[in-house]
C-alpha positions as semicolon CSV with decimal commas, in nm:
position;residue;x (nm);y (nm);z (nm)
1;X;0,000;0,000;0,000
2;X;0,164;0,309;-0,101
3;X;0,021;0,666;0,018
4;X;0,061;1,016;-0,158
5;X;-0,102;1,381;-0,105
6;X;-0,397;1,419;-0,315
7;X;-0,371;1,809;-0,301
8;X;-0,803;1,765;-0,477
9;X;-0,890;1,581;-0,180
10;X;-0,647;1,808;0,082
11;X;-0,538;1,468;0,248
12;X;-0,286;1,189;0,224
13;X;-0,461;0,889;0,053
14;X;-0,396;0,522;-0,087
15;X;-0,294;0,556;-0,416
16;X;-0,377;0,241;-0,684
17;X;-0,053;0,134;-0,737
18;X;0,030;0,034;-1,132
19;X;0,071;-0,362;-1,064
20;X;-0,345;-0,339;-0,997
21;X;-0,480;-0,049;-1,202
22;X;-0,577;-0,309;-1,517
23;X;-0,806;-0,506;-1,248
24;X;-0,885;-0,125;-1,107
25;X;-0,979;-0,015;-1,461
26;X;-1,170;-0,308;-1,543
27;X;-1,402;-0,273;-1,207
28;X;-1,469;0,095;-1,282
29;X;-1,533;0,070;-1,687
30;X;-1,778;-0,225;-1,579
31;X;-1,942;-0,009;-1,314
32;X;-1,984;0,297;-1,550
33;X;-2,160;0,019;-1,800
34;X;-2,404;-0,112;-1,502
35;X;-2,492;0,238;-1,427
36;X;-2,548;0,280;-1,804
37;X;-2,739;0,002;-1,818
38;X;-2,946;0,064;-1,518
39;X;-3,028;0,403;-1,649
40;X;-3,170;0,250;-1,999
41;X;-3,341;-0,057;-1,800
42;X;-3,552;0,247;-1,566
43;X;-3,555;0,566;-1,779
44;X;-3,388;0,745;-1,432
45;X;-3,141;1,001;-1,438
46;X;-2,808;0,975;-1,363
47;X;-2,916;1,115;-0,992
48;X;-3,170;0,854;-0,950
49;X;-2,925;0,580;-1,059
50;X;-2,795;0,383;-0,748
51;X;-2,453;0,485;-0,826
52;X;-2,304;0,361;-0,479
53;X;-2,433;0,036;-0,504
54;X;-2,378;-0,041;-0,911
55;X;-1,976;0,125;-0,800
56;X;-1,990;-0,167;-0,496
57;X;-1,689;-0,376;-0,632
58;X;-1,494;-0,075;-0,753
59;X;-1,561;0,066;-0,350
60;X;-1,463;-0,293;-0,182
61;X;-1,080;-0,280;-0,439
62;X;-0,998;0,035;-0,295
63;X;-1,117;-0,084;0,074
64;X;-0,930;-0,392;0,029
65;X;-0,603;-0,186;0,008
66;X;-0,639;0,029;0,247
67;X;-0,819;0,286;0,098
68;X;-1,113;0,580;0,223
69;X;-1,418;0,485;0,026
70;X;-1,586;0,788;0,157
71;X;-1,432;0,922;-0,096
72;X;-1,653;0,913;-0,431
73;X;-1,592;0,694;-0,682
74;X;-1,493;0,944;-0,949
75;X;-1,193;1,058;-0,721
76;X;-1,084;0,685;-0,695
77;X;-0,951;0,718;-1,088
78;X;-0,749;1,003;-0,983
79;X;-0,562;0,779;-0,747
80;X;-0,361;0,598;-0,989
81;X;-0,028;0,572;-0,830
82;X;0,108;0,759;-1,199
83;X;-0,134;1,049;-1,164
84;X;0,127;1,173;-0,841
85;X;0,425;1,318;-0,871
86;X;0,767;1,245;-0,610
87;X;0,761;1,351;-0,224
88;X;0,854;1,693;-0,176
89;X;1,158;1,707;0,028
90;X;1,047;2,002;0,230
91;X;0,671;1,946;0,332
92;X;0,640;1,539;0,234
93;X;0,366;1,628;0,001
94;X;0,327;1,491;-0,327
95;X;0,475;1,717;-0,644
96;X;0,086;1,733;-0,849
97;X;0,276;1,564;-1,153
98;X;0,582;1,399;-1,221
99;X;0,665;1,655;-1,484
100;X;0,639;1,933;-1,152
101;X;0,932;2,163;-1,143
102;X;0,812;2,270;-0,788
103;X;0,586;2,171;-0,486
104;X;0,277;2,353;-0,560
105;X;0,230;2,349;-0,156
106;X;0,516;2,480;-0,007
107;X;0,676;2,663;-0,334
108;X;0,974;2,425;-0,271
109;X;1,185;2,395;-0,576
110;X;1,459;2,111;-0,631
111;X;1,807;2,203;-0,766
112;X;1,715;2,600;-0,640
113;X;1,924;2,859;-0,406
């Protein structure tokens, strides 16, 4: 289980590291289809649609490693362990990308004076 600063959510989270994102993506792509489905079956908007429950094995994944799942399922995709950038030396917060030339929470810059 690897942790990194989501600077969306304002906390330290479980990131889905890359050796389980394919099972990861497959969960969520097939949730997205049963909520799709669900919503042709019933006629119900996307509001009505029992997102939750239809997102249940995507929710139990990220619970199995460790993870929040009060967070919603949409923010669970932007937990891909390659979505972070490295640990700021300064604060211990994530960079927001690995392509970061600076800690976009403490200003801290590698390599500067």
């Amino acid at each position: 289980m690897k942790r990194a600063y989501c600077w969306r959510c304002r906390k330290f989270i479980v990131v889905i590291e890359d050796v389980d994102w394919d099972e990861f993506d497959k969960l969520y792509k097939d949730s997205i289809e049963q909520v799709k489905k669900y919503r042709e079956d019933t006629g119900s908007a996307l509001n009505d649609a029992p997102v939750k429950k239809l997102f249940a094995p995507v929710y139990r994944f990220y619970e199995d490693r460790g993870g929040d799942s009060t967070v919603g399922h949409n923010e669970f995709y932007r937990h891909g362990e390659r979505r972070f950038g490295p640990t700021c030396l300064a604060c211990g917060k994530n960079f927001r990308t690995s392509e970061a030339s600076f800690c976009a929470e403490c200003g801290y810059r590698p390599g500067a004076k």
